[in-house]
Structures are given as structure tokens and as C-alpha cells.
C-alpha positions as CSV (number, residue, x, y, z in Angstrom):
1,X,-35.5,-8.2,-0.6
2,X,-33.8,-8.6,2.7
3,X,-30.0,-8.5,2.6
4,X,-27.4,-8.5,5.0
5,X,-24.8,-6.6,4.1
6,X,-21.1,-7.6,5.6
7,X,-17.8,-5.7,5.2
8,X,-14.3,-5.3,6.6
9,X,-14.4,-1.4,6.1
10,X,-16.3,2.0,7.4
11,X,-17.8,2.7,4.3
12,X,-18.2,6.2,5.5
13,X,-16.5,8.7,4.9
14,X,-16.2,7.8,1.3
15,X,-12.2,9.0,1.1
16,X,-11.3,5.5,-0.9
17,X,-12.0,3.4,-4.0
18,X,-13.1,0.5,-2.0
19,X,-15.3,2.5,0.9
20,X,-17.2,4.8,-2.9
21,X,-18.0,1.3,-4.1
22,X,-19.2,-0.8,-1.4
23,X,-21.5,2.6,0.0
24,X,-22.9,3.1,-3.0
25,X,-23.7,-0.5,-3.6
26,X,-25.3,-0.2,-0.1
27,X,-27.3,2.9,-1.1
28,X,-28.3,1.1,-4.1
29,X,-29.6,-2.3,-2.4
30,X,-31.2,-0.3,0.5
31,X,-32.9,2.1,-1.4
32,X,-34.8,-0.4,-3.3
33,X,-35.0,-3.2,-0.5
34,X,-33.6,-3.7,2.9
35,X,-30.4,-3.4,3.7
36,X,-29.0,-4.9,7.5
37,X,-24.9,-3.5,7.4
38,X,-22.2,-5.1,9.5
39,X,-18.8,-3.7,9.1
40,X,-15.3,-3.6,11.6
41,X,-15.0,-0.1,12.8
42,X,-12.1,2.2,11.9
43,X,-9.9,3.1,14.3
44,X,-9.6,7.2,15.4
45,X,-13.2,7.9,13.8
46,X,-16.5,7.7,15.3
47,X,-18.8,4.7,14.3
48,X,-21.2,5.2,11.4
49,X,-24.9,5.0,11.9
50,X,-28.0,4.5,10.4
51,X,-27.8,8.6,10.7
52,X,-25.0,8.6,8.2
53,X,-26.4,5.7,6.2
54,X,-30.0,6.1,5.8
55,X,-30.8,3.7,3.1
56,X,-30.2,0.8,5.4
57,X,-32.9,-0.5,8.1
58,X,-29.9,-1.3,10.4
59,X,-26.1,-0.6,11.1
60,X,-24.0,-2.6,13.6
61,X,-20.3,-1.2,13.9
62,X,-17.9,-4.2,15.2
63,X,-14.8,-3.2,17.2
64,X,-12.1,-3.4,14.8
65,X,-9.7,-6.4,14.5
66,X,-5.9,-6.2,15.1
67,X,-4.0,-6.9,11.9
68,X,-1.0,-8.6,11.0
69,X,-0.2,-9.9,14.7
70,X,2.4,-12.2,15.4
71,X,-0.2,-15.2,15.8
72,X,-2.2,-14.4,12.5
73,X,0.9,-14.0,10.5
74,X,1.8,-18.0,11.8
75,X,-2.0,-18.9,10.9
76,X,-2.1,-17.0,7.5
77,X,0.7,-19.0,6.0
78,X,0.0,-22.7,7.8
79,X,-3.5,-23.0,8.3
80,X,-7.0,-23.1,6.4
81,X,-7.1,-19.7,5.5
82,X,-4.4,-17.0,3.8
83,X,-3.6,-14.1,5.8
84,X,-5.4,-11.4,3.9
85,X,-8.8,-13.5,5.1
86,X,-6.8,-14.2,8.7
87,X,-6.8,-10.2,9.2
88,X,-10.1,-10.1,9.8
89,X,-11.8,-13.0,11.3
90,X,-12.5,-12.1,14.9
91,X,-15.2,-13.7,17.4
92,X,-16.7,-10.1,17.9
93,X,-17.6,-10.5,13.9
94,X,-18.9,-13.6,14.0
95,X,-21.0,-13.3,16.9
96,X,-22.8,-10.3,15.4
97,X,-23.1,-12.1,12.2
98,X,-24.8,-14.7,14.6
99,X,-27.1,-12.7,16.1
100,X,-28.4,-11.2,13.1
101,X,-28.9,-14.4,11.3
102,X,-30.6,-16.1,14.4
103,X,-32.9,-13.1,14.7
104,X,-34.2,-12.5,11.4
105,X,-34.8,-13.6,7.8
106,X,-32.5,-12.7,5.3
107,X,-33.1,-13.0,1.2
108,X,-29.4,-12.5,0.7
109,X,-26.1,-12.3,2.1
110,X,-23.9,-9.6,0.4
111,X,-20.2,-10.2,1.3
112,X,-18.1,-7.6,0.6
113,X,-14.4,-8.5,-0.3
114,X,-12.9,-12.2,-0.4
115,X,-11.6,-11.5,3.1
116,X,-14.8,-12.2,4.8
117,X,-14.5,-15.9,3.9
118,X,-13.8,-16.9,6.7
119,X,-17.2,-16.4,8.4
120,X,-19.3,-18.4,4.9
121,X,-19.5,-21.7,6.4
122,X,-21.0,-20.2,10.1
123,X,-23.5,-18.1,7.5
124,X,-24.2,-21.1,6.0
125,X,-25.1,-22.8,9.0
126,X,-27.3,-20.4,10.1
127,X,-28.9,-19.2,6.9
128,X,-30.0,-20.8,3.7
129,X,-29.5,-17.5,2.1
130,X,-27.7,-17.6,-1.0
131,X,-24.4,-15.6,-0.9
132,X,-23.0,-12.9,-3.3
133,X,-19.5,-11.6,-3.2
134,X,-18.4,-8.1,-4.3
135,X,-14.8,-8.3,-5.7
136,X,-13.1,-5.0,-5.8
137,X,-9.9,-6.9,-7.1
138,X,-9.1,-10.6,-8.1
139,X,-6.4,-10.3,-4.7
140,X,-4.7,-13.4,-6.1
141,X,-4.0,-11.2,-9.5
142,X,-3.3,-8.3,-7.3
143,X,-0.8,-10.1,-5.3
144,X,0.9,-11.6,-8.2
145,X,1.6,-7.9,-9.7
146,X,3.2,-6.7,-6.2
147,X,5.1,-9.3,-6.0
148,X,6.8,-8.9,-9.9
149,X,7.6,-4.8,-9.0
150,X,8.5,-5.1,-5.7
151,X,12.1,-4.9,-4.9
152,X,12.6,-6.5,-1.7
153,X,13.1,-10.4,-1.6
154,X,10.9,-10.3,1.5
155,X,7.8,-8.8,0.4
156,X,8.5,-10.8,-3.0
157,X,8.9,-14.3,-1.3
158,X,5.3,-13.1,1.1
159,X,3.4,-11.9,-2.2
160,X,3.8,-14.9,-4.0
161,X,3.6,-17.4,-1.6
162,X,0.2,-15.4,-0.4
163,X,-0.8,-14.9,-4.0
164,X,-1.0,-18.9,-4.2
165,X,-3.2,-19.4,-1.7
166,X,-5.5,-16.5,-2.5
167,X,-6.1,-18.1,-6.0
168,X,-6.8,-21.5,-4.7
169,X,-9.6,-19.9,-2.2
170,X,-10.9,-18.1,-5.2
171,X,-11.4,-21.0,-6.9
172,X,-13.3,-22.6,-3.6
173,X,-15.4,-19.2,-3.4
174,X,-16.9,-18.9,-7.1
175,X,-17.8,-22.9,-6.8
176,X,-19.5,-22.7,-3.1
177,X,-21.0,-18.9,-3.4
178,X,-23.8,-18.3,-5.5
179,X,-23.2,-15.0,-6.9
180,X,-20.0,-12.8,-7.8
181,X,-19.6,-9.4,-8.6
182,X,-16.9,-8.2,-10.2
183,X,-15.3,-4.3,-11.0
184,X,-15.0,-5.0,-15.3
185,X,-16.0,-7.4,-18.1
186,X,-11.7,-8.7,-18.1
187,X,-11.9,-9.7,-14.7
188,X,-15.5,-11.5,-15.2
189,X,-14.0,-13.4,-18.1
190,X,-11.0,-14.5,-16.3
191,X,-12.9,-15.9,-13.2
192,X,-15.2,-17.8,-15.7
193,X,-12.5,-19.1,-17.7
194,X,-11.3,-20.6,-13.7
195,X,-15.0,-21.5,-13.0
196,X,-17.4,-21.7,-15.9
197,X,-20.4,-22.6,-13.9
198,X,-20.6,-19.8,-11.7
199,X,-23.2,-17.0,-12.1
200,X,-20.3,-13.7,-12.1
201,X,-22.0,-10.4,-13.1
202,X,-19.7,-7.2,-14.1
203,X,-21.1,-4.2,-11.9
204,X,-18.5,-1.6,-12.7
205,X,-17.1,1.0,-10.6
206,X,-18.6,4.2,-11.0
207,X,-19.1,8.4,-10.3
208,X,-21.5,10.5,-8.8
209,X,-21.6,12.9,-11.8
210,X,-24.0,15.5,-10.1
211,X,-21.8,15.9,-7.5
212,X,-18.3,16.4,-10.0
213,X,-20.1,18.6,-12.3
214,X,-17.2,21.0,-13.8
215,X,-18.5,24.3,-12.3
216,X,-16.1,26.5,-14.4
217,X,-12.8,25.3,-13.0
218,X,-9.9,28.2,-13.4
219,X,-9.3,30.1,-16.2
220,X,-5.4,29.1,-15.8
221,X,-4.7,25.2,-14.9
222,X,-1.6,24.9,-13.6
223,X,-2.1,22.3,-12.0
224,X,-1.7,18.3,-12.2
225,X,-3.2,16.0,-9.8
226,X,-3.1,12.5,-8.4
227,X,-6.0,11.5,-6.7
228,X,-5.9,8.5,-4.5
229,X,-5.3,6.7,-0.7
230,X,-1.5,7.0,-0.4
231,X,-1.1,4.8,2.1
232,X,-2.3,2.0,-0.6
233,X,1.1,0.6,-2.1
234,X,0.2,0.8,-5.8
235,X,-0.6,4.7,-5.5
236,X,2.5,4.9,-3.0
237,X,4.7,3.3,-5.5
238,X,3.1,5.5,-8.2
239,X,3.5,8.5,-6.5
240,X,7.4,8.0,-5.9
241,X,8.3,6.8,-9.5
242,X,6.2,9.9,-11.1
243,X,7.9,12.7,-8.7
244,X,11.6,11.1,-9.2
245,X,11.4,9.5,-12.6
246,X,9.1,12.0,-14.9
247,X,8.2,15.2,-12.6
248,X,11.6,17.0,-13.1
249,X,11.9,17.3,-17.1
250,X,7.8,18.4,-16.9
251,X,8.7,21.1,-14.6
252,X,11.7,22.1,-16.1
253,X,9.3,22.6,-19.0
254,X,6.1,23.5,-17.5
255,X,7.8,25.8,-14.4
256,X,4.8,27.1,-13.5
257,X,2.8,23.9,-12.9
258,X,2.5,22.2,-9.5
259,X,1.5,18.6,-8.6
260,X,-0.5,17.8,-6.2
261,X,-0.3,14.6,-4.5
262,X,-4.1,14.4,-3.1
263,X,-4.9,11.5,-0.7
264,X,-5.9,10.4,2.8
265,X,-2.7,8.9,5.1
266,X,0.2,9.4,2.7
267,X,2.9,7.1,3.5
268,X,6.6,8.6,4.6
269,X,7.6,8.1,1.1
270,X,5.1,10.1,-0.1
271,X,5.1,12.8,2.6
272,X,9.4,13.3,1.8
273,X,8.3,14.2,-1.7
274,X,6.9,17.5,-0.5
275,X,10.4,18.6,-0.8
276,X,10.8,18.3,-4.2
277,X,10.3,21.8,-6.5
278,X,6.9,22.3,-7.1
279,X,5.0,19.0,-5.5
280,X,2.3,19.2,-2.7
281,X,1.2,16.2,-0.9
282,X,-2.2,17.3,0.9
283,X,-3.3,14.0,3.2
284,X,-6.7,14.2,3.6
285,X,-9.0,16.7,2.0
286,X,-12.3,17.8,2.9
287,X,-13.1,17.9,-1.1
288,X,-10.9,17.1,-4.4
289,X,-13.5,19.5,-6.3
290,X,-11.6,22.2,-6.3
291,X,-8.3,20.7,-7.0
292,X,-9.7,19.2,-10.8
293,X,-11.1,22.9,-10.6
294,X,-7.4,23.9,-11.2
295,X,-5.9,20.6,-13.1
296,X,-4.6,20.9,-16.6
297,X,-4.2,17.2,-15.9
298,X,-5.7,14.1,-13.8
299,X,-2.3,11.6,-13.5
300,X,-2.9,7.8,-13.4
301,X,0.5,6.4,-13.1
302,X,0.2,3.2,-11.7
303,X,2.4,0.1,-12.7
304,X,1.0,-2.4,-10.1
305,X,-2.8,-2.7,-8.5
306,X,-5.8,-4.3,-9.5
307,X,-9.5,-3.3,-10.1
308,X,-10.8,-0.4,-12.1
309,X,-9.7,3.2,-11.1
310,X,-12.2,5.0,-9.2
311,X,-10.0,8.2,-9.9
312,X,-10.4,8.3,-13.8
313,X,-13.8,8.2,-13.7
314,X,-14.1,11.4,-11.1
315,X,-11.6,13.5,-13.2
316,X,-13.7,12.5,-15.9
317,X,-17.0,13.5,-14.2
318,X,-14.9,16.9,-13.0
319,X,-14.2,17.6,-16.8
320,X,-10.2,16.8,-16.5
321,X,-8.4,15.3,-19.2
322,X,-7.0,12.1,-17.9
323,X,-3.4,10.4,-19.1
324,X,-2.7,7.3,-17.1
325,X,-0.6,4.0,-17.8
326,X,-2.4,1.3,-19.9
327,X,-2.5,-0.6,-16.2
328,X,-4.2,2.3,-14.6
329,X,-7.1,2.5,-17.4
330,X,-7.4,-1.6,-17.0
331,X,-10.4,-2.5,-16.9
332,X,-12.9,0.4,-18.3
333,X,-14.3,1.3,-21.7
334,X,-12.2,3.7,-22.2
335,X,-10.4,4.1,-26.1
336,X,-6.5,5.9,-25.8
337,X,-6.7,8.5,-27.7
338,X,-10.6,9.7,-27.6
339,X,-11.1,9.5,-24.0
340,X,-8.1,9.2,-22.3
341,X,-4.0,9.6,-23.3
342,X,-2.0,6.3,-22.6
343,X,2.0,7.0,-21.4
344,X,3.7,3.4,-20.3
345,X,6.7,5.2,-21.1
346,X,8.5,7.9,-19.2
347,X,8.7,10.3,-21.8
348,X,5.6,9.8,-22.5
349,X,4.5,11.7,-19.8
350,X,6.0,15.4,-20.5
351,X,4.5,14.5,-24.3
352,X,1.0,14.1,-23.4
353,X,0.8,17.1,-21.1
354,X,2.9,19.4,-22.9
355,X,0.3,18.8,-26.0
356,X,-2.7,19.5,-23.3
357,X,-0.9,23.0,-22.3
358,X,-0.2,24.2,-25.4
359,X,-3.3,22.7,-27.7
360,X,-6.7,24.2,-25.9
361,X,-9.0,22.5,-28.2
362,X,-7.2,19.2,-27.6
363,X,-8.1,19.6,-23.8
364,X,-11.5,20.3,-24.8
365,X,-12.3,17.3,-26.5
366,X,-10.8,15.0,-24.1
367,X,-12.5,16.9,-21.5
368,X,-15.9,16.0,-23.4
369,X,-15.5,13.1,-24.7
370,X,-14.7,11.6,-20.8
371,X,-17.6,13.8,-19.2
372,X,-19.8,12.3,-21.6
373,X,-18.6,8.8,-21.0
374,X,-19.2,9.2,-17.1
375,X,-22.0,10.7,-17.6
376,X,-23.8,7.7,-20.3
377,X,-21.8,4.4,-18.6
378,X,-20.2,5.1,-15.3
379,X,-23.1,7.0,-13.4
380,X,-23.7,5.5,-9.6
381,X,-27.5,5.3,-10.4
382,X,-27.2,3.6,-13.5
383,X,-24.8,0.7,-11.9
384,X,-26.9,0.8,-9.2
385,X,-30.3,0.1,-10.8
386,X,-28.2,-2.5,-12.9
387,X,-26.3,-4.2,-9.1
388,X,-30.4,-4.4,-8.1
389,X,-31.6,-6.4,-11.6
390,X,-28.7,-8.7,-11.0
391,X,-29.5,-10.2,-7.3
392,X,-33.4,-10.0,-8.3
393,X,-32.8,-12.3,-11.2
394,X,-30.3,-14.3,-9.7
395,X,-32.4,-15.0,-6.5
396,X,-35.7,-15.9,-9.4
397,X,-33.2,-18.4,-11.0
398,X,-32.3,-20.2,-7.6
């Protein structure tokens, strides 16, 4: 199978949810056939190669596009396509799309992310190749959510008014696409209830379990952890509410617990709640191992976002009892309670950990019974033999 592979990101280094899933979707497809990758460049790194990436046959970097200029803002809310698609649509793109479609037979077009829509009807003309989308989120749903927490009447007018015309491309997408891949069984029900003809697969998100394996951790875990981009408003917002709303009665109990705040490019916000007793906001680490090494706790306290959490499922891996919001665990087959500890609430919070610190066998079992889980379900190679099954039998059926 021949597949061309095209992305908005730099897959590599894998410091995201979005760049784990889409390279180990690549690794998954290119181990087993060949894999041609085209992705934007990230600014301030070097360009990945087939070096870096040696699962695919070939690696293009494009120079990366300027977002949210003056001129795509205008475009993104009058013309054919919303601004989260507007952001990256350049001519540098399309003409290495071009090339690679003019020069060689493809099986399969692999798109990742809904933003790339703009360049399906050149692929089209180019290529009979049957196109498959990898959803990390339904962005309609995720814009929707922002736009019912968000406080400012701004960002509130731009989410929904964006969130609009995200769903109706949607719709266009799962009727002219062949394929859709989506992070959980919810969202694959929801987008066939929208379109009940189209072939939508649920490839979940998942863990490199070798590479998490608890090696011991400390003998004293005092500490909690978040795990996740912080320039990426849901963990942002997350981040803030936790440390103001819920972190001073848990320290005031818990005084010898830290929390760290572990995540490439933390946003101001984040970075001004270093000041508060007992919080640590790292930026970019070389590895999280060792901080679930020394977690009493893996946080998840999201209240906006979409997709499946990337972050439970390495704390699981690591052998780190998890309590998260019921939003934050949306999407996995999880069950509160044996796996993971639910807190919507803010008291919740200091309930839930306090019983962790004080009830070792508690921690334990929750630490098991989430390993094991990773380990059975949520294991790359497992996902990724099951992402490989999918295109072969939905490239026999066309």
C-alpha cells in the first residue's frame, strides 16, 4: 500500500497529543506499507527527516504558513473555508502536494486533521486515490465547548460563529472522503448519526507501554502532576482553575506535596503560577518518566477540550493512579472507580488524593488495574496493527 501521508504539524519531537498520534499512525502505516509524509515545518526546530522517521520512504518538510494574519482572518469568516482550515492553506503546500501526486502512484491519501481540507479538491484532481481523514477532535464540538467556558464576549462571539462553519464542513468532509478516523467509539457514533453512510472507524489514542514501564518510581510520592502542552487553551485553562480554585486546601493538607505543571510552551498564565506555594511549571522536558516516578497522582482537570487524553493513558502506562474530570476521561474505556477516580467537583479533588496518600493499597489497585488496561487496549502496536486492517479493508470494499 502506497500512501501519502499529509499533516499541518512536525510530528517529531513527539511533546503533544496530536504530534504521539499522527507519528505513530505514520510508524504504523509505513512499517507495514509505504509511507510518502508531507507536513508544514515548525518554526525554531530543525526539519525532520527520513533520519528521524524511518518507517517512511520519503519526508518533504514545507516552510511553515503564517497564521491568523490580517487577510486570513477576513477569508476565514467570508469565504469558502473557516479559519481553522484558512491557517494553513499556502501555495508552498499545494505545490508539493502537486508534485508528489504528478510523480507517483498513490493507494491512499491519509489526511491528517480537518484543516487540510482545503487542498481535497486539487488531490482529487490529481489522484483517484481514495481519501481518509484522521480526526483528533470533532473541531466543531471543540469549538462549541470553548466558546460555553470562555469568559470574554470576543472569543465567545469567534468560537461560535467558527464552530458553525466547522460543523457544516464536517458534514461536507464525511459525505465527499472515503474514510474517517476518529479518537473513541462516542465521537464515531456522533459523526454517523450526522452521516450514516460514511465508512468512520474508531482508532483510539494510545501508549507506548515499553517505554512507560514503572521502573520502581520513589519510595515517597510527593508529588502531583499535569502532564500536557500548556500553550493549548483547555490545559491552560485547566492549569489556572486547579492551582487557584483546588491547589490551596490540598496543600494546606498535603504540605509536603508539590505540583508540577509539566508541558512544552506554557502560556503567561501558566508561567505566573510558579509563584504560588508549592507549584512548579517545567516548559519543556527532555522526559516526563521521572516525574510519574515521583507522582502520588496524575491530574486531569480539564472542563473544556475535545478528543481522548493522551495523558491518562501514559500515567497509566507509568503505574500512576489517575483522577481527572468526567470531561478529561471522555472518550476511553475507562470505569470511575476501578481504573480511574472521577472529581467534577472542587472538593472532590483534596477527597480523591487525600484517600490515595493515606490508603497504600488503594494506590495499588488503581495503579494496576490502569497499567493493565494500557497495557491489553491502549498499546501503540495493538492500534496500530488495527489503523493497518482498517485502510486494507476499506481500500478491498472500494
Amino acid at each position: 500500500m502506497r500512501i501519502l501521508f499529509v499533516s499541518p504539524r512536525q510530528c517529531w519531537p513527539t511533546n503533544s497529543g496530536a504530534k504521539l498520534r499522527e507519528y505513530y499512525f505514520a510508524k504504523a502505516l509505513g512499517g507495514r506499507g509505504e509511507v510518502t509524509l508531507l507536513y508544514f515545518g515548525q518554526r525554531g526546530s530543525a526539519p525532520v527527516t527520513a533520519k528521524d522517521l524511518p518507517f517512511c520512504r520519503k519526508v518533504v518538510a514545507v516552510p511553515p504558513p503564517q497564521l491568523y494574519t490580517p487577510g486570513k482572518i477576513v477569508r476565514g469568516m467570508i469565504g469558502r473555508w473557516p479559519l481553522p482550515v484558512v491557517n494553513y492553506t499556502s501555495p508552498e503546500m499545494a505545490a508539493a502536494i502537486e508534485t508528489e501526486l504528478r510523480g507517483g502512484e498513490f493507494d491512499a491519501i491519509h489526511i491528517d486533521y480537518v484543516n487540510m481540507a482545503s487542498y481535497a479538491p486539487m488531490m482529487r484532481r490529481w489522484s483517484k486515490a481514495p481519501h481518509f481523514y484522521n480526526w483528533h477532535n470533532i473541531e466543531s464540538e471543540l469549538m462549541y465547548r470553548f466558546s460555553e467556558n470562555t469568559a470574554s464576549a470576543g472569543k465567545k462571539f469567534y468560537a461560535a460563529f467558527t464552530a458553525r462553519r466547522l460543523a457544516r464542513l464536517e458534514r461536507g468532509l464525511l459525505s465527499e472522503a472515503f474514510g474517517h478516523v476518529v479518537c473513541s467509539e462516542r465521537e464515531r457514533a456522533q459523526l454517523e448519526r450526522i452521516a450514516p453512510q460514511a465508512h468512520i472507524a474508531a482508532v483510539e489514542n494510545g501508549v507506548d507501554t515499553a517505554f512507560f514501564a514503572d521502573e520502581g518510581g520513589s519510595r515517597e510520592r510527593k508529588r502531583i502532576v499535569f502532564v500536557g502542552t500548556m500553550a493549548y487553551h483547555a490545559n491552560m485553562e485547566a492549569a489556572v482553575w486547579f492551582v487557584r480554585e483546588a491547589w490551596p486546601e490540598i496543600r494546606a493538607a498535603h504540605p509536603e506535596w508539590h505540583l508540577s505543571l509539566v508541558g512544552a510552551n506554557p502560556a503567561p498564565a501558566v508561567l505566573a503560577l510558579a509563584s504560588e506555594p508549592g507549584v512548579e511549571v517545567t516548559g519543556t522536558v527532555d522526559d516526563v518518566r521521572p516525574y510519574y516516578r515521583e507522582a502520588a497522582a496524575a491530574i486531569v482537570p480539564l472542563k473544556t477540550g475535545g478528543g481522548t487524553r493522551l495523558k491518562i493513558l501514559e500515567a497509566f502506562a507509568a503505574g500512576v493512579p489517575v483522577v481527572s474530570t468526567t470531561l478529561g476521561a471522555e472518550g476511553l474505556e475507562v470505569k470511575p472507580g476501578e481504573h480511574l477516580l472521577i472529581a467534577d467537583l472542587k472538593e472532590d479533588w483534596k477527597r480523591h488524593l487525600s484517600v490515595l496518600a493515606g490508603n497504600p493499597a488503594e494506590w495499588e489497585r488503581l495503579a494496576a488495574a490502569g497499567k493493565e488496561l494500557a497495557r491489553t487496549r491502549y498499546d501503540w502496536d495493538i492500534l496500530g496493527e488495527m489503523l493497518w486492517r482498517t485502510y486494507e479493508r476499506w481500500l478491498s470494499e472500494r
